[in-house]
N, C-alpha and C positions, 0 to 999 in steps of 0.2 A: 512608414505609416504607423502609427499610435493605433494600438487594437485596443478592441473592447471585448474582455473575455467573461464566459461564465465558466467556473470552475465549479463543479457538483463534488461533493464529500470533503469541501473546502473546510471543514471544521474538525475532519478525522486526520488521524496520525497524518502521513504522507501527505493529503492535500493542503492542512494548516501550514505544515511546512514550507510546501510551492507557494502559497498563498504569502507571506514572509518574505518567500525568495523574488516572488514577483513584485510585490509593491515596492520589495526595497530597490530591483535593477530596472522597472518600467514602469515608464508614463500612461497612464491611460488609465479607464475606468475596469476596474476587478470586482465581479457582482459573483456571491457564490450562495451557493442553491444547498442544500444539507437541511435534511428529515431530523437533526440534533438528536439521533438514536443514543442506545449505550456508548456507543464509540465515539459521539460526535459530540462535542463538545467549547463552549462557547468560548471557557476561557484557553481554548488553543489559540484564538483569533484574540487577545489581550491586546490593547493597545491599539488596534488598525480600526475598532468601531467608531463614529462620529467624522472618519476624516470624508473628506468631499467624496472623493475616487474610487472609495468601498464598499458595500454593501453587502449583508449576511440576509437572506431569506430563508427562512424555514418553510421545509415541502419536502413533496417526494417529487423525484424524477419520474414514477411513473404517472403524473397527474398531468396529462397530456393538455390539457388547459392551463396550467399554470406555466408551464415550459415555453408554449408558443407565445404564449402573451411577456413572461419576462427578453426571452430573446429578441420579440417584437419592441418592446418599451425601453429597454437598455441600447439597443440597435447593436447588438451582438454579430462578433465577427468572427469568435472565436472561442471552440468550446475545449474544454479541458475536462476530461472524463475519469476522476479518480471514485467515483462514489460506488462502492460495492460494499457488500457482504464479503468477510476476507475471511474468517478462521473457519478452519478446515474441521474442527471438534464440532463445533455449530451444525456447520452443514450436516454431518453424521446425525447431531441428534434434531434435526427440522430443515430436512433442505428445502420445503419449498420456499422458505423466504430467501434464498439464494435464487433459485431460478423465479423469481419476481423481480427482486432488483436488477439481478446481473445480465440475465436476459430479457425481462422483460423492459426495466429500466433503459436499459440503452438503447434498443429499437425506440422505443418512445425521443427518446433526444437523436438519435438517428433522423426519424419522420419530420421532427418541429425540426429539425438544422436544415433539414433537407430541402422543406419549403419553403424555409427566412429565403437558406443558400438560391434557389430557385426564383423566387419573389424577386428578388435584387437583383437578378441577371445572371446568377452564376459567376461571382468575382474571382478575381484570382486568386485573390488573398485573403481571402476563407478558410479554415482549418476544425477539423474536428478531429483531436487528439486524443485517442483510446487507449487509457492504462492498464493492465493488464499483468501478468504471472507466470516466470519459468514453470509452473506448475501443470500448466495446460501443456506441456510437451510430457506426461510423464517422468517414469526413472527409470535413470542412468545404471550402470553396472560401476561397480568402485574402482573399475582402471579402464571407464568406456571414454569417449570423449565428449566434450563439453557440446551443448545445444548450439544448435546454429539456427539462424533465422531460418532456414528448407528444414529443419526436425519435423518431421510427422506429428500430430498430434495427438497424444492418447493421453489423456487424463484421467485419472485413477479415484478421483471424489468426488461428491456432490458438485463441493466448490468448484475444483479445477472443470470440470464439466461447466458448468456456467459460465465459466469466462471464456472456455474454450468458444460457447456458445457466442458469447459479444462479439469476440473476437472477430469469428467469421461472419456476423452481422455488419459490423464497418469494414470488413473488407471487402465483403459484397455490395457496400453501398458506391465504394469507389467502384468496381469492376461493373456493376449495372449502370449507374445513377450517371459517375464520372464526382461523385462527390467528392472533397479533397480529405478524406481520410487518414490517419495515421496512425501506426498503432508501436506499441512500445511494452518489452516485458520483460520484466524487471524479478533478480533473485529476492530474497529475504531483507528487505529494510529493517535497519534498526537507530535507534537515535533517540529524542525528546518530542513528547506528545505520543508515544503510545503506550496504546491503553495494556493494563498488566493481566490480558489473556493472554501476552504472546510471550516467546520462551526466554528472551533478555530481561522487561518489566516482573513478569511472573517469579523469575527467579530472584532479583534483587527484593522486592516486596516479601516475597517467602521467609528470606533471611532474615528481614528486618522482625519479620513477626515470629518469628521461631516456628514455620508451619513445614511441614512437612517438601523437599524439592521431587517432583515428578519428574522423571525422565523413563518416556517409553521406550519398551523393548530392554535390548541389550547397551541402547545410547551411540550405536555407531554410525547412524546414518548422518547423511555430510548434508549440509547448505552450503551455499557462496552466499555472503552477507556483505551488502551494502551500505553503506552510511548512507542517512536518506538527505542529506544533506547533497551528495554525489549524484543521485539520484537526481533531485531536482534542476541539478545544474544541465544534465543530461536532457532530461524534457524539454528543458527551454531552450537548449540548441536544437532536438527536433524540430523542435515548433519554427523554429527561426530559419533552419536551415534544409532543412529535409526535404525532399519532394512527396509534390501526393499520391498516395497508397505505398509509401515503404513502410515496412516494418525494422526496428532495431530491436537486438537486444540490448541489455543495461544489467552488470554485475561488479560486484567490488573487488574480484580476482582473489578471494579471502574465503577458501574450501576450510570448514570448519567440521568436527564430528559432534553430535550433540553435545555428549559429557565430556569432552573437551572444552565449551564453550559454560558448561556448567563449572565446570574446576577451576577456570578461569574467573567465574563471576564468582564464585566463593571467595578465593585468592583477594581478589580486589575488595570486596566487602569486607572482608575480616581486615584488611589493609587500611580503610578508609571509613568504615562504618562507626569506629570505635566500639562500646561494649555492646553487645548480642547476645540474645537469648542464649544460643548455642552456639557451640562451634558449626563452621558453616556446611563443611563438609559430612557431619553426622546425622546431618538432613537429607542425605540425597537416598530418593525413594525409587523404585525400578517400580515400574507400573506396567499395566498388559499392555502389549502395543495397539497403537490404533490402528485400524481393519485399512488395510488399502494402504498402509503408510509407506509412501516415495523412499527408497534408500538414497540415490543419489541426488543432489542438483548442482550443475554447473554450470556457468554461460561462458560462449566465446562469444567477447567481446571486441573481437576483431574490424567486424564492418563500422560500428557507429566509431571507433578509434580512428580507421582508416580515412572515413567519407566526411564525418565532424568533428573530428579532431578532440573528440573526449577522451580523456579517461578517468577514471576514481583518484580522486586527492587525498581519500583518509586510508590509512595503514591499519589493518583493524585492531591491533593491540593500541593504538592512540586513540582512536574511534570509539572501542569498548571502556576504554577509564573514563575519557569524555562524558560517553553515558553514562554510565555507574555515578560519575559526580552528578549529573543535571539530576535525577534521580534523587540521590541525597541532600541536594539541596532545593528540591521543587516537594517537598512532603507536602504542602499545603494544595500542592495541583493534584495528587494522587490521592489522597488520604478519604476524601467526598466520593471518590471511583469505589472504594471498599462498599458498597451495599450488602442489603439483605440478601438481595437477589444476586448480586455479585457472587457473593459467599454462596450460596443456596447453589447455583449454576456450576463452580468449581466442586464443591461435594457431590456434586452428580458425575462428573469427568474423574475426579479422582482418588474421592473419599471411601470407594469401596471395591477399590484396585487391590 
């Protein structure tokens, strides 16, 4: 059957992306919902505006009338839930726009799903897929073992607190309701369309500008970093394949330490960038750590491997040049991101480290 999805934060990193991945492997109508914040951005969506099958509305999820009424009018079968508040620096300096969106947002598309899902009979082939963050499991010890879908939850920030919070909101929508819920949590994406708060964009844009490289702490804490390319792939076999109320995890099997991912992105910039302010490496700057900051994240990705037959296609040394080029050859996509307030927001974070 041909669905008809609404995809929320279809304009930010990770969801433009799905949004891409979906028009280009499915039939059917893709309506996507995004508030076009700092992060959400129109022309990640390039090229897909005017075709019949698409549509971009600007709103917020939590506007409980515009939700039921799009789901209503689109006749939505299928929700895809990437729109949150994601950086962990933010939430420290303002969380309550994190627990708005992330909790309060998704209960609101919870409630309207819940009554289209209900109104129509309760079909079978319904889905509302919740994306989500190794983050809400806490950290690891540096020789503990990797998260498993049963990890306990303890989240250590604002952020990861909130989505911890969604989380348990769609899952109790399946375990009360019988809602067809799904939920997915996924390590460190990285790739093209995101925005340069986060520690791959942040670091290539640095270089180019000759501005100072922030790495917190000592720089040893690890990520597993995903191609969100891999990612996407991943989602869409949930979606397609998964039963309702599982949970997967989704990682790229690529345990990184900060400043190893920093020496790296210098490495390739001074490799590819041609002339630079500075040498790249004589910008790298130790900053105080952030309060609460996770040492470890890893996922075993054992279950979605076993049950869906995923796994990660990008190696991350090919994945990471990949980037570094889309980057240097997208200046025209990044360049408009540099604001006042852009600039204003990072010297608050790091300018007086």
């Amino acid at each position: 059957m041909t669905k008809r999805v609404l995809i929320t934060g279809g304009a930010g990193f990770i969801g433009s992306n799905f949004v891409h991945h979906w028009c280009k492997n499915h039939e059917g109508r893709a309506v996507v919902l995004d508030i076009l914040g700092y992060a959400g951005n129109k022309e990640n969506l390039a090229g897909l505006e005017g075709q019949d099958r698409f549509r971009l509305v600007k709103g917020d999820i939590c506007d409980s009338q515009l939700v039921a009424a799009l789901l209503a009018e689109e006749e939505i079968d299928t929700v895809i839930h990437f729109a949150a508040e994601s950086h962990v620096d933010r939430s420290i300096l303002g969380p309550a726009a994190f627990v708005q969106t992330n909790v309060v947002g998704t209960f609101t598309l919870l409630e309207a799903f819940r009554d289209r899902w209900q109104t129509q009979g309760k079909p079978a082939d319904y889905r509302f897929l919740h994306v989500s963050t190794d983050e809400v499991y806490g950290s690891l010890e540096a020789d503990g073992p990797a998260f498993t879908e049963t990890t306990p939850y303890a989240p250590n920030s604002p952020y990861s607190a909130s989505k911890a919070g969604s989380d348990h909101l769609a899952r109790a929508y399946f375990h009360t309701y019988g809602m067809p819920t799904l939920i997915t949590n996924c390590s460190n994406n990285y790739g093209p369309y995101q925005f340069p708060e986060k520690l791959i964009p942040l670091m290539c844009l640095n270089i180019l500008l000759g501005k100072p490289l922030p790495v917190y702490g000592d720089g040893q804490n690890v990520r597993d970093w995903l191609h969100v390319s891999d990612h996407c792939a991943a989602i869409d076999g949930v979606l397609h394949q998964a039963n309702p109320g599982d949970v997967y995890n989704i990682g790229g099997n690529n345990q990184v330490k900060n400043i190893d991912i920093v020496h790296q992105l210098c490495d390739l910039m001074g490799e590819l960038a041609g002339d630079l302010p500075q040498p790249p490496r004589e910008l790298i700057t130790f900053v105080t750590d952030r309060p609460g900051h996770d040492r470890r994240y890893a996922m075993d990705i054992a279950k979605i491997q076993r049950e869906l037959g995923w796994s990660p296609a990008y190696d991350f040394a090919t994945g990471l040049r990949q980037t570094v080029e889309w980057y240097l050859n997208h200046r025209d996509w990044w360049q408009p991101l540099l604001s006042d307030e852009y600039k204003g927001y990072y010297d608050r974070l790091y300018g007086d480290r």
